[in-house]
Structure formats: structure tokens, C-alpha cells
C-alpha positions in Angstrom: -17.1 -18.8 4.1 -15.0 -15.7 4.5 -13.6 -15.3 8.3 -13.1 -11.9 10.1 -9.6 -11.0 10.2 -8.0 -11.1 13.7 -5.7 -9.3 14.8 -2.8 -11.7 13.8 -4.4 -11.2 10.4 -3.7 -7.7 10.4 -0.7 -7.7 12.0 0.1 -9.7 9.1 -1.1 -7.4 6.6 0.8 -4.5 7.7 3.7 -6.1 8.0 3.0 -7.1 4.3 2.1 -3.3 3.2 5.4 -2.0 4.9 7.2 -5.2 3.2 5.7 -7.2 0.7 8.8 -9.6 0.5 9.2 -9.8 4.2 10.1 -13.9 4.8 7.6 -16.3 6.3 10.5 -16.8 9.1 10.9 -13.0 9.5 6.9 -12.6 9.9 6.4 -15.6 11.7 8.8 -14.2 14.4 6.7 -11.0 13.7 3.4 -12.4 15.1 4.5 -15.4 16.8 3.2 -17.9 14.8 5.1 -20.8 12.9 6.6 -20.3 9.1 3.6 -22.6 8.2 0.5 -20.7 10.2 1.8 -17.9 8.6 2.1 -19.4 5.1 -1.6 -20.9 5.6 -2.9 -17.6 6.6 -1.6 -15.6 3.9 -3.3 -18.5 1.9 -6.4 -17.4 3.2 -6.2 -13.8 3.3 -5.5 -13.9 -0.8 -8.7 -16.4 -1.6 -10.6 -14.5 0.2 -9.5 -11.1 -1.4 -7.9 -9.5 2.2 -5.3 -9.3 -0.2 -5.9 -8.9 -4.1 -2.6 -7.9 -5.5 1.3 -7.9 -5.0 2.3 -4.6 -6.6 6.1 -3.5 -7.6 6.7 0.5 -7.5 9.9 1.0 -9.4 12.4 3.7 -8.0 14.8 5.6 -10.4 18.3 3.8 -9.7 19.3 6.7 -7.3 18.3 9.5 -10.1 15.6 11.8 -8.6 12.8 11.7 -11.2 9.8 14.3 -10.9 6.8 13.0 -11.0 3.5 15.4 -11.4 0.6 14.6 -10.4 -3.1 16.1 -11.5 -6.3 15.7 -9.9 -8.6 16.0 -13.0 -12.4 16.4 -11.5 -14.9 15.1 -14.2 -18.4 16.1 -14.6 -20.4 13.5 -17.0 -23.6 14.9 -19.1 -25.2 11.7 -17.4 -24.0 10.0 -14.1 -26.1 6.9 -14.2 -24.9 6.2 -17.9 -21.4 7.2 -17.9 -19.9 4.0 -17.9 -17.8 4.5 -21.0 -15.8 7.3 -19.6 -14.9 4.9 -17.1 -14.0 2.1 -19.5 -11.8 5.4 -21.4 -10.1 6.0 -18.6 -8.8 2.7 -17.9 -6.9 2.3 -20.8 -5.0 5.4 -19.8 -1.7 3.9 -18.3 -1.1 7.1 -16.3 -4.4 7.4 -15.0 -3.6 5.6 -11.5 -7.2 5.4 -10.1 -10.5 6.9 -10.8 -13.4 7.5 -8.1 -17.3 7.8 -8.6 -17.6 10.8 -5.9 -20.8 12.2 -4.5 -21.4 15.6 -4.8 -20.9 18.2 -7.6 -18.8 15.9 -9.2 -19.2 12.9 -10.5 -15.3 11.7 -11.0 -12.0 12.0 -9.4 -9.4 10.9 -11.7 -5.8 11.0 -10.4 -2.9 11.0 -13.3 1.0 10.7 -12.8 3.3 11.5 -15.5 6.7 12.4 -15.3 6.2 15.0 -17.9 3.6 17.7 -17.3 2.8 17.8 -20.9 1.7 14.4 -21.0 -0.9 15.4 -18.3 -2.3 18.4 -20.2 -2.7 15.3 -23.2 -4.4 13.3 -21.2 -6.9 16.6 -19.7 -7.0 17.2 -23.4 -8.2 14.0 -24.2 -10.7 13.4 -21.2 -12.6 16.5 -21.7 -13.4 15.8 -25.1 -14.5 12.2 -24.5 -18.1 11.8 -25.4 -20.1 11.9 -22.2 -17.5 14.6 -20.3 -19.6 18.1 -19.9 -17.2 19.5 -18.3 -13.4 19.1 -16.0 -11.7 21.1 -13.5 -7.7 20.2 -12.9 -6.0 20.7 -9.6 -1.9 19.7 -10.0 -1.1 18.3 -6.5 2.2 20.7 -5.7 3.2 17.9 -3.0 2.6 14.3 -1.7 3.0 14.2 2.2 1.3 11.3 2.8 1.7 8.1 0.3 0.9 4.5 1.0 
């Protein structure tokens, strides 16, 4: 049976998105709970999916490395049957997620590359997938907001 988070639960999982290697000690103090509550609850929170992954983002050793970033907007000859663009684009490491979107179109692909060449590859390659009728690429000239 999945519970309801509480707020203790969420109080936990911020703390976890701001830190994901915050201690037990340092988040039991957090939400005043014991080492082990906490421990147990995290427990929880990960069978039950509240929490699905533990991700790394890796910085550039003090060296400030560009990174681009292209919204490619895809429009599928078929949207009900267009499950093998999908399965495409998910063997594209630089494509870092992909949303079915209502509307005019049918996908919102995001890419990262630290070369801009490699994104117009990767346009390249996604409008001639069979399927694709047709793309439109925005490049993102900032990211202001990032979790």
C-alpha cells in the first residue's frame, strides 16, 4: 500500500534534491527525527518510487565548459503510432529528456552537447527518422532556472 507523503516526507526529499549525500545524522537533525526514522523513511520513499533514482551531474574540475542546449520540437506523420521515434531518441546519449506535448506538436526533445555541431548531428538525424514530418529547433541562449 503506498502512503501519502507528510510533510516530514517532503522535508526529507528536499533536503535530498538540494543534497543527495546529506548524512542520516545531518537530516535527522534536519526534521527532527532519529538517524533510523530517517533511514526507514528513505526506505520507504525509494520502494514506493517517491524517489526513483540517485543521479551524479559531473562539474568540469574548475574549467568553465559551455554547454548548448537545443529544444528540437518534433512533429510525427502519426501521433498515436510514433512509438519508434521515441525508442530512437532514447538511445541518443545527449538527448536528456523527451515530452509527448499536446498541441501543434507532438514532441519536445531537449539535447545538451558541449559542441554545437553535435546538436545540428543529432537535428540532422531526428528529422530524417522514419515517422518525423517535420522539426522546428529553438537553441536555449540561457538557463536561469535549473533543478
Amino acid at each position: 500500500m503506498k502512503h501519502l507523503l507528510d510533510r516530514t516526507d517532503e522535508l526529507i526529499l528536499a533536503a535530498l534534491k538540494a543534497n543527495a549525500r546529506i548524512s542520516h545524522a545531518e537530516l535527522s537533525a534536519k526534521v527532527n527525527l532519529s538517524r533510523n526514522a530517517v533511514r526507514v523513511r528513505i526506505e520507504r520513499l525509494e520502494r514506493e518510487s517517491f524517489i526513483k533514482a540517485y543521479t551524479i551531474i559531473t562539474g568540469d574540475g574548475g574549467i568553465s565548459q559551455h554547454v548548448t542546449t537545443a529544444l528540437i520540437f518534433v512533429y510525427r506523420h502519426d501521433r498515436m503510432r510514433g512509438g519508434d521515434v521515441i525508442q530512437a531518441l532514447r538511445k541518443i546519449p545527449e538527448v536528456v529528456t523527451c515530452d509527448v506535448m499536446t498541441g501543434d506538436f507532438d514532441l519536445l526533445v531537449r539535447v545538451e552537447s558541449s559542441e554545437a555541431d553535435r546538436i545540428t548531428q543529432i537535428w540532422h538525424l531526428i528529422a530524417k527518422m522514419p515517422g518525423v514530418r517535420d522539426t522546428l529547433t529553438s537553441f536555449a541562449l540561457s538557463s536561469v532556472i535549473r533543478k
